[in-house]
N, C-alpha and C positions, 0 to 999 in steps of 0.2 A: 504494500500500500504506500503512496505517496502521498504524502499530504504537506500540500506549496502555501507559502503565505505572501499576500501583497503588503506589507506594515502600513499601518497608518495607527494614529495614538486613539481614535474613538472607533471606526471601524474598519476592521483588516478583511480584504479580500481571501477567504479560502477557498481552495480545491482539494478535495478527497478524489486521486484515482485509483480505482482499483488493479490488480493485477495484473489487469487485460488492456489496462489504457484507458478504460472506461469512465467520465464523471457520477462516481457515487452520493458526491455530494458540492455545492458550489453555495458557499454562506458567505456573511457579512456575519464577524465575529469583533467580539470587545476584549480587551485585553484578559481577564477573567475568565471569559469563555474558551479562550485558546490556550487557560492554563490547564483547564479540565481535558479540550481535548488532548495535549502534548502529555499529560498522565494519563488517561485511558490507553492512546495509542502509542506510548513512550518506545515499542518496537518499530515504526511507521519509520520510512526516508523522510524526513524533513528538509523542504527547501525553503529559502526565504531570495525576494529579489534583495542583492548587493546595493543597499540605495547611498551604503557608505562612499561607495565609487566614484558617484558624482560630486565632484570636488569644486566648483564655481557656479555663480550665475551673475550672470552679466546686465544690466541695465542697458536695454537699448541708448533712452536719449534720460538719463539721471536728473535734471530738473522737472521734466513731463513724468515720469515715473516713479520719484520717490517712492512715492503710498504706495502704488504695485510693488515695487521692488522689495521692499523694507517687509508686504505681505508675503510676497514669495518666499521669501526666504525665512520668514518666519515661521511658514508651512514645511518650508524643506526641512529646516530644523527639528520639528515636532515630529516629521515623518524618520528621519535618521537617529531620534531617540531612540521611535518606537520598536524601531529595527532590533538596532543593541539591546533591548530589552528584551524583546522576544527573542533575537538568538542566544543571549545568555538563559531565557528562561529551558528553552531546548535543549542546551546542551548541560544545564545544570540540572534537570530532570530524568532526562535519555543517556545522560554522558557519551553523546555523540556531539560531534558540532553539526548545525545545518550546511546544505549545500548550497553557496552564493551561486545564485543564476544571475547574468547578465540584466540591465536597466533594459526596458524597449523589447522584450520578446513579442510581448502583444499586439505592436502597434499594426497591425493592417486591420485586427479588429476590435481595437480598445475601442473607439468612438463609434462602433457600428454594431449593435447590438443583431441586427438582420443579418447581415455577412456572418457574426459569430453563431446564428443558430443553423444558419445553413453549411457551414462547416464542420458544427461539431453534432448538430442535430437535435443540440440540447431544446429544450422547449421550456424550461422554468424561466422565470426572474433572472437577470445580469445587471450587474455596474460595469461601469470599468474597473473597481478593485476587483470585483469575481473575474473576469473576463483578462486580464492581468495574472492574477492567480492561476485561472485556467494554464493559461501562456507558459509560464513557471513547471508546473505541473505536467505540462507537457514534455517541455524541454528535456524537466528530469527523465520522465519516461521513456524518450528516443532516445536518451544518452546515458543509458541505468547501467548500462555493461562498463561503460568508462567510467560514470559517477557515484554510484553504490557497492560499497565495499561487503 
């Protein structure tokens, strides 16, 4: 079972696959909730996206942007807490460390919810944090021989 996380500090995109590739499950989870699933399923691949990775962000034109700017990054920050906190809670639980998947696996269907059920044929509810997760989740999956020890 693989089970991918998108981090974010109030709700993280999950993907549960199962053995076959399959989405078992695709939630919007709280930090609390992903402590119960990482101990129920503490044997599970744990992936999390690397959001450590991204290391800058740039203000187009910095007098027109402030307030965006100074938001973004405020976002970004919350999101690369929530990261290190769920990967220490994983590997302090599982005594595994999660596998960093690359930023961006999603994007051809992160903002297209219609593209992503016709590809994966899913029919529930998506965000882009699920649909992100999925991405993750995948990634592990195609690449479980090289990334699952």
């Amino acid at each position: 079972m693989i089970i991918a996380i998108d981090p974010d500090l109030k709700k993280s995109g999950v993907c549960i696959l199962n053995d076959d590739g399959e989405i078992n499950f695709l939630l919007s989870m709280s930090i609390c909730e992903l402590l119960r699933i990482i101990t129920v399923y503490e044997d599970a691949t744990f992936a999390l996206e690397d959001v450590n990775k991204v290391k800058t962000i740039y203000a187009r034109n910095r007098r027109d942007n402030a307030a965006v700017g100074l938001k973004i990054a405020q976002s970004v920050g919350m999101v690369k807490g929530a990261a290190t906190l769920i990967e220490d809670l994983i590997t302090g639980i599982t005594g595994n460390n999660p596998i960093l998947a690359p930023v961006g696996l999603g994007k051809q269907f992160k903002n297209d919810a219609k593209l992503f059920k016709e590809l994966t044929g899913y029919q529930g509810s998506t965000n882009e944090d699920k649909r992100d997760a999925y991405a993750i989740a995948r990634w592990v999956w195609v690449n479980r021989e090289r990334l699952v020890k």
